[in-house]
Backbone as CSV, one residue per row, in Angstrom:
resi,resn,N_x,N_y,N_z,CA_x,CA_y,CA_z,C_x,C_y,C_z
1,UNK,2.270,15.142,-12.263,1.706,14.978,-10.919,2.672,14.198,-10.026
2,UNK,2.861,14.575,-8.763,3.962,13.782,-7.734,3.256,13.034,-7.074
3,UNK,3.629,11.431,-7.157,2.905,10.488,-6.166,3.134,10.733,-4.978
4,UNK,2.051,9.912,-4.165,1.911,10.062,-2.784,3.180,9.187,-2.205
5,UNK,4.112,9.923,-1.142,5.314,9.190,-0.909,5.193,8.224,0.353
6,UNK,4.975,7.103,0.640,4.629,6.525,1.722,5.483,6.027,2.211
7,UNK,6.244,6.300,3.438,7.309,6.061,4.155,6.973,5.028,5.306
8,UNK,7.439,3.602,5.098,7.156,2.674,6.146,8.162,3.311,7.789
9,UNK,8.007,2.917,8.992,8.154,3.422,10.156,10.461,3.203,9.773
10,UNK,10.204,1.933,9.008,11.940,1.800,9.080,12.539,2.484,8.007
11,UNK,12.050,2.798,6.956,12.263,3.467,6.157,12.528,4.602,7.118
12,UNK,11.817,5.424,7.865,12.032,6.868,8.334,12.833,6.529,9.184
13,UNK,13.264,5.801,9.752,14.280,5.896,10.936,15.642,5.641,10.116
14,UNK,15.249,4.777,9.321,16.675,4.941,8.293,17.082,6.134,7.865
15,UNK,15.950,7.041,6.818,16.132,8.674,6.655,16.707,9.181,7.772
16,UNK,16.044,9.416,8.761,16.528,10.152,10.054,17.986,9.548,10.608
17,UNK,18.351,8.361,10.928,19.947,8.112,10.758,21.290,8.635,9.809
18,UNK,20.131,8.597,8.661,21.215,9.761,8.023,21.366,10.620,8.349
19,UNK,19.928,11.011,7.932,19.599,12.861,8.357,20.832,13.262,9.802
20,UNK,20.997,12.319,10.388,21.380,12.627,11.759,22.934,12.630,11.871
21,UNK,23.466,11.675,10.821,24.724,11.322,10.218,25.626,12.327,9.804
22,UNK,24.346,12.674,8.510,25.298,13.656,8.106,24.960,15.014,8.630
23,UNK,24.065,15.581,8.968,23.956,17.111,10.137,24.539,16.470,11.523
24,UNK,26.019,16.619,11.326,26.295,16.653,12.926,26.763,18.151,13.651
């Protein structure tokens, strides 16, 4: 079973800085 993934607000802006980093 896959736990529920709970992403605090800085956590996702951190993801998305990458995300954004590396898709340029």
């Amino acid at each position: 079973q896959r736990l529920p993934v709970v992403l605090t607000r800085e956590e996702i802006r951190s993801v998305l800085a990458h995300l954004q980093a590396v898709t340029r």
